[in-house]
Kinemage of the C-alpha trace (Angstrom):
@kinemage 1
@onewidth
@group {chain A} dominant
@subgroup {mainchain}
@vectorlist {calphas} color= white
{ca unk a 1} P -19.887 56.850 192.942
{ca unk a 2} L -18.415 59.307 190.932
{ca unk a 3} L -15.307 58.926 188.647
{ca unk a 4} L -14.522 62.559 188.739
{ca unk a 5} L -11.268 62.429 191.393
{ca unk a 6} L -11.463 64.537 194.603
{ca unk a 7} L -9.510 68.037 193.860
{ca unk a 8} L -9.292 68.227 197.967
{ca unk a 9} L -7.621 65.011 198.189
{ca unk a 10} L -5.343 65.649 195.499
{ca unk a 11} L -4.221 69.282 196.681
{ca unk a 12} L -1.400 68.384 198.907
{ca unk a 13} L 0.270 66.709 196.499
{ca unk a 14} L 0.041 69.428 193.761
{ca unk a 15} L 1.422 71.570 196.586
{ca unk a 16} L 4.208 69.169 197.073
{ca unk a 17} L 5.042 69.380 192.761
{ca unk a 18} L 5.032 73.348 193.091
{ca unk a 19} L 7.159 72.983 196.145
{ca unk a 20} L 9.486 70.173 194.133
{ca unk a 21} L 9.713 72.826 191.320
{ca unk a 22} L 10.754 75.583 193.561
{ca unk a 23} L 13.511 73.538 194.726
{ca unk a 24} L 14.870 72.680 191.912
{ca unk a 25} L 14.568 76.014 190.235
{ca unk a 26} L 16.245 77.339 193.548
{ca unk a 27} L 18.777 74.300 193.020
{ca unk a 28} L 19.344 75.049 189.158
{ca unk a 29} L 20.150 78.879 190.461
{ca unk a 30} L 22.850 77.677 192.587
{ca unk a 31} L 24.143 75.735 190.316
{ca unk a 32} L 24.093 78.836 187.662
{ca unk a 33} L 25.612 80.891 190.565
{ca unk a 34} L 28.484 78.368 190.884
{ca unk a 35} L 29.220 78.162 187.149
{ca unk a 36} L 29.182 81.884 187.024
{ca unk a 37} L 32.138 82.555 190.273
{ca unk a 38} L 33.748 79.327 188.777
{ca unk a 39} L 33.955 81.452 185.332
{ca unk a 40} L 35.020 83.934 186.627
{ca unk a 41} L 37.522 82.189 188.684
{ca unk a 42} L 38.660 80.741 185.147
{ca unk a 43} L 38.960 84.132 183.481
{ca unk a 44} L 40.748 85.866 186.575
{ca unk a 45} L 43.629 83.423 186.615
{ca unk a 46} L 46.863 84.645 186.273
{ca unk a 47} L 47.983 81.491 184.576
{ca unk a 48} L 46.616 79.394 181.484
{ca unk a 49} L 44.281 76.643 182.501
{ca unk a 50} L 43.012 73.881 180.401
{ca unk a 51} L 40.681 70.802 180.780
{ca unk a 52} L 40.503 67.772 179.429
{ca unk a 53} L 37.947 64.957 179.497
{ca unk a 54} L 38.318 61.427 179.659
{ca unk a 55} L 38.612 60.611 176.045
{ca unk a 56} L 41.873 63.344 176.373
{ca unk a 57} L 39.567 66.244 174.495
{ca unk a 58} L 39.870 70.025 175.313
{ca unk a 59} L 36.806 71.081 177.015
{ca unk a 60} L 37.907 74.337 178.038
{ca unk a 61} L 40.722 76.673 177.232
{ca unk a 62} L 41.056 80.116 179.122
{ca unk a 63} L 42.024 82.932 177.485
{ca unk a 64} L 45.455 83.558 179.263
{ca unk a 65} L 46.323 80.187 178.384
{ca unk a 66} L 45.332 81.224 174.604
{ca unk a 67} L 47.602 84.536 174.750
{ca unk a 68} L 50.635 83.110 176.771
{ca unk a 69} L 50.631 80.014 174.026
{ca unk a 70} L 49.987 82.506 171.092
{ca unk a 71} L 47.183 80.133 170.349
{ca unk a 72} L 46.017 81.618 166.739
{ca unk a 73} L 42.202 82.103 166.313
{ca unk a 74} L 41.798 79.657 164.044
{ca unk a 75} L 43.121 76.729 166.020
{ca unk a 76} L 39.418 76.999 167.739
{ca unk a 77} L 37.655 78.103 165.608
{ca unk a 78} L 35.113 74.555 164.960
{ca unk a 79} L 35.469 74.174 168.755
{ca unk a 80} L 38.166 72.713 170.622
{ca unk a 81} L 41.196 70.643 169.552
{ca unk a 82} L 41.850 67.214 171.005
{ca unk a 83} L 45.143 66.932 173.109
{ca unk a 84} L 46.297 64.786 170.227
{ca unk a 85} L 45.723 67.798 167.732
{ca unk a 86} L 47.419 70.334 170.246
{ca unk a 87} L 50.329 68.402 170.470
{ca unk a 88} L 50.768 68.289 166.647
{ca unk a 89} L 50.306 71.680 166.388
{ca unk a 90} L 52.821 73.266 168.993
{ca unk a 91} L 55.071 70.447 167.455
{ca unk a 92} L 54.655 71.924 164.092
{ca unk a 93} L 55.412 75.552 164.959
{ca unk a 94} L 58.368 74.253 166.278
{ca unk a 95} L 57.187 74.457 170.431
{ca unk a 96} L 59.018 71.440 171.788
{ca unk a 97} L 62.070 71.900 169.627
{ca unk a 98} L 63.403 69.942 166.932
{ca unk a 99} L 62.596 66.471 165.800
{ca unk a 100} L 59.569 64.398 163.589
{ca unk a 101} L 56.409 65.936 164.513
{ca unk a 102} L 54.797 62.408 164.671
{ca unk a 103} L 57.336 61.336 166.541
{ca unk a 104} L 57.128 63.894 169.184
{ca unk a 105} L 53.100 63.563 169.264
{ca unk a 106} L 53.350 60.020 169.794
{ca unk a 107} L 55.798 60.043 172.660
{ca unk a 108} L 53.399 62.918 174.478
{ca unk a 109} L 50.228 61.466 174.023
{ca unk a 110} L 51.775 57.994 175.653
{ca unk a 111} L 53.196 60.297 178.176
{ca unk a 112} L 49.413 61.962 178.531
{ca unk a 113} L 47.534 58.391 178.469
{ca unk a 114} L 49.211 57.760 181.945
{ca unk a 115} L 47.407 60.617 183.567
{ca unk a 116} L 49.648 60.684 186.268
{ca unk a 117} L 50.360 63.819 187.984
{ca unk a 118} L 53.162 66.031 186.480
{ca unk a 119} L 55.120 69.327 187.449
{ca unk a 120} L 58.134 70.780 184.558
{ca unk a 121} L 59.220 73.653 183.263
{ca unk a 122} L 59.349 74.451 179.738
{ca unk a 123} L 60.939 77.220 177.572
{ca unk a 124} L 59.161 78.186 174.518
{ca unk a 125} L 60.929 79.290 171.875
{ca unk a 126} L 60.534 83.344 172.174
{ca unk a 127} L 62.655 82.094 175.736
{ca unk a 128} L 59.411 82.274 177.828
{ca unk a 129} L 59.809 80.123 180.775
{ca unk a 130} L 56.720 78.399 182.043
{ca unk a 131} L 55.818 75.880 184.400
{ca unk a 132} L 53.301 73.439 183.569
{ca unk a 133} L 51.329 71.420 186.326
{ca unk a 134} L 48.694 68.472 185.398
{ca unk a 135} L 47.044 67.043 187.490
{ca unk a 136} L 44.368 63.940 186.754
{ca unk a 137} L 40.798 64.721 188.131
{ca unk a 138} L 37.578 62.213 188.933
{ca unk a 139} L 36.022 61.141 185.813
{ca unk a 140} L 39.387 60.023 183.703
{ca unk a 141} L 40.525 63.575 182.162
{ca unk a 142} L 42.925 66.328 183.986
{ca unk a 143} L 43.289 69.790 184.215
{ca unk a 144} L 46.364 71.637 182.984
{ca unk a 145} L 47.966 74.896 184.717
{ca unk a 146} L 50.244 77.196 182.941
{ca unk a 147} L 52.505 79.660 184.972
{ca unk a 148} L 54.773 82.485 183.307
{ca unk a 149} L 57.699 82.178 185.755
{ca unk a 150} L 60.164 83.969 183.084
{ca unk a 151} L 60.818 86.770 185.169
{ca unk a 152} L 60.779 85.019 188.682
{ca unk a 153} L 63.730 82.674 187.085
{ca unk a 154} L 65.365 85.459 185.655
{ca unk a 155} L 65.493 86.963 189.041
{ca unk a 156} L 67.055 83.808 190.309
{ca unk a 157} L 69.611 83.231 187.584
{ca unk a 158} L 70.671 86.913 188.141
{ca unk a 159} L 71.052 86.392 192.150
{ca unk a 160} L 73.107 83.550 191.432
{ca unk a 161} L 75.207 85.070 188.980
{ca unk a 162} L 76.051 87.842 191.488
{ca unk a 163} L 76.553 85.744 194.292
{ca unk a 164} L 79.408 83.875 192.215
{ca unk a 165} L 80.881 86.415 190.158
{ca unk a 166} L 83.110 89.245 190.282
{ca unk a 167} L 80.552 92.823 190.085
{ca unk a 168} L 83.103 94.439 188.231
{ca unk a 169} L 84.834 92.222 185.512
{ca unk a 170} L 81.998 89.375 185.548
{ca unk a 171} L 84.440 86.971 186.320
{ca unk a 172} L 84.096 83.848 189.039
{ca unk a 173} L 84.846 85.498 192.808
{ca unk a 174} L 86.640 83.389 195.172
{ca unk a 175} L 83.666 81.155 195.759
{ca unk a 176} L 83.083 80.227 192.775
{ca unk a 177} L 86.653 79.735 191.860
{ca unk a 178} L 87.370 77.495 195.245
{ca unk a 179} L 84.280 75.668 193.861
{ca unk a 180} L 85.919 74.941 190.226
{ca unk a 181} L 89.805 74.582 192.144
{ca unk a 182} L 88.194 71.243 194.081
{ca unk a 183} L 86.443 69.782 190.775
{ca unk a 184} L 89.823 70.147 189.703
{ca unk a 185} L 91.473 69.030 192.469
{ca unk a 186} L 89.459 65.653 192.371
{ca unk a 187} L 90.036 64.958 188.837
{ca unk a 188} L 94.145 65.123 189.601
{ca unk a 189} L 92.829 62.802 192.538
{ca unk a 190} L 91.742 60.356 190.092
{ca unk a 191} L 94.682 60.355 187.453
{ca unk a 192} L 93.912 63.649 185.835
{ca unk a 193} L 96.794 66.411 185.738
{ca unk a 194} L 95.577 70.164 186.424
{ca unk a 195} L 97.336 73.114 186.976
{ca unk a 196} L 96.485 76.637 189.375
{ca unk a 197} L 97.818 79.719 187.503
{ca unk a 198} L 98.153 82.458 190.185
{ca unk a 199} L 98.821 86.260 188.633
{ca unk a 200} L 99.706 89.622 189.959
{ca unk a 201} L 99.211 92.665 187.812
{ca unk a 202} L 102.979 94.222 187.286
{ca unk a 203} L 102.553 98.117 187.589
{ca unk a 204} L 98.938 98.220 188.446
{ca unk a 205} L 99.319 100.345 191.443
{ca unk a 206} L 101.111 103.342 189.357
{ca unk a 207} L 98.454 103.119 186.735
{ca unk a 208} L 95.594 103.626 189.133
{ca unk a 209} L 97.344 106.197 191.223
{ca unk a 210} L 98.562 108.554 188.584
{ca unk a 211} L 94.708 107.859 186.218
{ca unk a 212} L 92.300 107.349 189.101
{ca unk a 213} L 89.931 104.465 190.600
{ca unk a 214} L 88.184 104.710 187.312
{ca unk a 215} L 91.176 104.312 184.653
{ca unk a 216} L 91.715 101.425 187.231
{ca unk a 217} L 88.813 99.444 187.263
{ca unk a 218} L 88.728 99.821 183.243
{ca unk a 219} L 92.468 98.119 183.336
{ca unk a 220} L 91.124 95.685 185.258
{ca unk a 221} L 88.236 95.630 182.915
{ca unk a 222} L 90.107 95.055 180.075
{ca unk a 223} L 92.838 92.418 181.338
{ca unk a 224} L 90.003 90.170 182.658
{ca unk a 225} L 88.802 90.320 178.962
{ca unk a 226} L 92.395 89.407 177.309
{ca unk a 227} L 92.499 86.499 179.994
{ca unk a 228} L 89.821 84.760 179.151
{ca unk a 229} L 91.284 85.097 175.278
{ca unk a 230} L 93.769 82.890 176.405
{ca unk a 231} L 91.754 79.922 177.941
{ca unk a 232} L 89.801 77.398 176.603
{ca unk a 233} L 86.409 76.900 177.268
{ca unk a 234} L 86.728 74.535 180.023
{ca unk a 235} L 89.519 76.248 182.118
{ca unk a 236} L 88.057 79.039 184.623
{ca unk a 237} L 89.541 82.724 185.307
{ca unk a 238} L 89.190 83.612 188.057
{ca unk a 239} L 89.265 87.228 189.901
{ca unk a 240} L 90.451 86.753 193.534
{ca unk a 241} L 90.792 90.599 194.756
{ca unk a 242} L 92.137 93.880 193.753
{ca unk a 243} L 94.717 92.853 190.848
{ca unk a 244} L 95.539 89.579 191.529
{ca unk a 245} L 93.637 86.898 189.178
{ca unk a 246} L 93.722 82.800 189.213
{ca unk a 247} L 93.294 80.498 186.471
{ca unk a 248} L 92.278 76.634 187.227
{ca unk a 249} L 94.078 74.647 183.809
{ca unk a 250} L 92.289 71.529 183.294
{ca unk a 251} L 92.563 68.620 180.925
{ca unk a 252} L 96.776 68.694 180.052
{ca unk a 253} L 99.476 66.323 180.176
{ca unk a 254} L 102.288 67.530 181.548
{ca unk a 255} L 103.925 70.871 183.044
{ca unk a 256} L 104.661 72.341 179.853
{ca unk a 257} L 101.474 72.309 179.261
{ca unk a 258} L 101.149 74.516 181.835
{ca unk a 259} L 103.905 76.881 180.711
{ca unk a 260} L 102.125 77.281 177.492
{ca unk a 261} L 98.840 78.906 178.389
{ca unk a 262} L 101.168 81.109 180.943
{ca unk a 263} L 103.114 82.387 178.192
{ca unk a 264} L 100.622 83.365 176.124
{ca unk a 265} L 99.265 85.088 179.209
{ca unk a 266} L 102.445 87.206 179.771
{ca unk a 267} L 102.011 88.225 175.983
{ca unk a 268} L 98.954 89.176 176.402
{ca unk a 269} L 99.143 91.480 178.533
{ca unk a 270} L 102.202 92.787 177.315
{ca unk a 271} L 100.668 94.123 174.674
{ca unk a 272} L 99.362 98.047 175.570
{ca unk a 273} L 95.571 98.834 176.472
{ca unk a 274} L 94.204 101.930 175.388
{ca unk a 275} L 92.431 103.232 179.166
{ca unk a 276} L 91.151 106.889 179.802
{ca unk a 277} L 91.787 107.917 176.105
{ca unk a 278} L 95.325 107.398 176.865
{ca unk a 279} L 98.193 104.280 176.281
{ca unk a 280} L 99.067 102.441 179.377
{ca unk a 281} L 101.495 99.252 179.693
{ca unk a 282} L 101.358 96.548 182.528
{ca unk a 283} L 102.646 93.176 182.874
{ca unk a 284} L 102.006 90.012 184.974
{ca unk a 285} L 103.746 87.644 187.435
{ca unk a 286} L 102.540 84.312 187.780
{ca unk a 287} L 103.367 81.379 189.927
{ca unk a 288} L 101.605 77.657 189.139
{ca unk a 289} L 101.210 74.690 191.576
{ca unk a 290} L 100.442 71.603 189.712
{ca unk a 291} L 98.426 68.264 190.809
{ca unk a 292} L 98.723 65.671 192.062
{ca unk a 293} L 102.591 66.510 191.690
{ca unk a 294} L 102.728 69.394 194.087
{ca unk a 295} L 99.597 67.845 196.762
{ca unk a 296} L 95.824 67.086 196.469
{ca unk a 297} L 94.653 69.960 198.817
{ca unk a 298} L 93.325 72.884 197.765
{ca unk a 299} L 94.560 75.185 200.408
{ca unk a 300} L 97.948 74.155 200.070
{ca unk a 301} L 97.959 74.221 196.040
{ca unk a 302} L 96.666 78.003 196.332
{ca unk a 303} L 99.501 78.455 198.928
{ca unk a 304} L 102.014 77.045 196.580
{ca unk a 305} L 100.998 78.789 193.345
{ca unk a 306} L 101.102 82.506 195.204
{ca unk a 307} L 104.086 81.136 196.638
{ca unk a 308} L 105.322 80.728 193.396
{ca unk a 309} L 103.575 84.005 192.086
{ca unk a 310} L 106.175 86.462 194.965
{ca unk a 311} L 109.153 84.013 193.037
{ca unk a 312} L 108.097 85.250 189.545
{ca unk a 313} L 108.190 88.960 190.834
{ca unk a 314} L 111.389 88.615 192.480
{ca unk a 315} L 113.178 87.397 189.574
{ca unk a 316} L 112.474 90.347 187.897
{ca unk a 317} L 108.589 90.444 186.957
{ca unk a 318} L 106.449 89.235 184.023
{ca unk a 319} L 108.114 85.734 184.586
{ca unk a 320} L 106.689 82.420 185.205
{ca unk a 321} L 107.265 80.427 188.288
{ca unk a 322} L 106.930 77.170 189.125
{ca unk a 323} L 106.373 76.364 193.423
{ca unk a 324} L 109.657 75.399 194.526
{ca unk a 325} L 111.221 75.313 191.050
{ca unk a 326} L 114.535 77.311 190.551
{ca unk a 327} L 113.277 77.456 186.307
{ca unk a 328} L 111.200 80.468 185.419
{ca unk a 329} L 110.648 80.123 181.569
């Protein structure tokens, strides 16, 4: 018998190797195919992404990621960094503000060991705002997303700002200032002392008729900027409509107290304001309500102080009033 094997015999099974090879070749393709749309899926995001494997090592880095980090060339240059070695970098440069660069390393990486999902937002120190998402992934490492969001939270701060301040001085509007009054009011609940300063612009109305809506609004303008010269940085001034502003005292003693930030209010504005290349004098009538001597309610405080605020300018103008008090200092 020969020894020589039968080539008959043995073709299906060479048919089923050329058949196994075209499958994985065909399999291999796809697989290329995937990597390439999955690059390109990399490259075309709008944000950074990173990935780390198990052993917390950078095994990819796109390019957005590299320019919205200002990653310098030569931080992968031999390949990529570790986590650990990114961390000590951006703390280096100063990226997660002051404090020992070890120190700060070692408190992220134990942070980054826990691979537990995370979502924050971070401002880097040219005032970028990003947010930063990790998320763990099968295998032990986790992918990092990075999302410039400086403009969308710009947009939002801005919003804000006009939805609680005054368009033309900048000051707090009513809502904001009824917001402040209460915070106030609650601290007088709880053995604080406060004081509501309620003003009226003396001689506004002649000013704006004689110079115009434009001489006007600089007036206005210009007192709002000499109020808040007279406050600390705690109290808020407040514009309320047309010429009439509010002031919400915080953190005094007594009544006097009260008188003293008033006074130097009156003096203020006493003092002339150059508007529409001309010299123009006003002055101001104010009334205060104070808590918890004159009530805890906010209504009725505002009540009292403009109450207090008609007394002043019936007693001659740029006075000081106290609700229901005969004294005027």
């Amino acid at each position: 018998m020969s020894a020589n094997p039968d080539p008959v015999l043995h073709a299906p099974s060479l048919g089923g190797l050329v058949q196994a090879i075209g499958s994985i070749a065909s399999i291999v393709e796809h697989q290329r195919e995937r990597i390439r749309l999955l690059d390109a899926v990399v490259d075309n995001f709008p944000g950074g992404i990173s990935l780390f494997d198990e052993d917390l090592n950078m095994v990819l880095c796109n390019m957005r990621q590299r320019q919205m980090l200002d990653y310098p060339e030569e931080l992968m240059a031999n390949g990529y960094p570790s986590l650990e070695e990114l961390f000590r970098f951006n703390a280096r440069r100063g990226e997660y503000g002051p404090g020992d660069v070890e120190a700060i390393v070692a408190r992220k990486m134990q942070l980054a060991r826990k691979r537990e999902p995370h979502v924050f937002e971070r401002t880097r120190p040219n005032g970028a705002i990003l947010e930063v998402r990790g998320m763990p992934i099968a295998g032990g490492g986790f992918v990092t997303i990075y999302l410039d969001v400086t403009e969308q939270r710009l947009a939002q701060a801005t919003i804000a700002h006009m939805a609680h301040h005054d368009a033309l001085t900048k000051l707090p509007n009513r809502m904001l200032f009824r917001d402040r009054l209460e915070q106030a009011v609650a601290l007088a609940g709880r053995g604080a002392v406060m004081a509501l300063h309620y003003l009226d612009v003396d001689g506004f109305k002649p000013v704006n008729d004689r110079l115009g809506h434009k001489a006007g609004d600089e007036l206005l303008v210009a007192i709002s900027e000499r109020l808040l010269g007279t406050v600390r940085k705690h109290d808020t001034v407040a514009r309320l409509g047309g010429d009439e502003f509010a002031i919400v005292q915080t953190g005094i003693r007594e009544a006097k107290d009260a008188v003293s930030l008033a006074s130097r209010v009156v003096k203020s504005i006493a003092a002339p304001f150059g508007i529409a290349g001309g010299t123009v004098s006003v002055g101001v009538s104010i009334g205060i309500a104070v808590a918890p001597s004159d009530g805890l309610d906010p209504d009725d405080l505002l009540r009292k102080a403009d109450a207090a605020m008609y007394a002043s300018k019936g007693s001659g103008r740029s006075r000081i009033s106290f609700f229901q008090a005969a004294r005027a200092a």
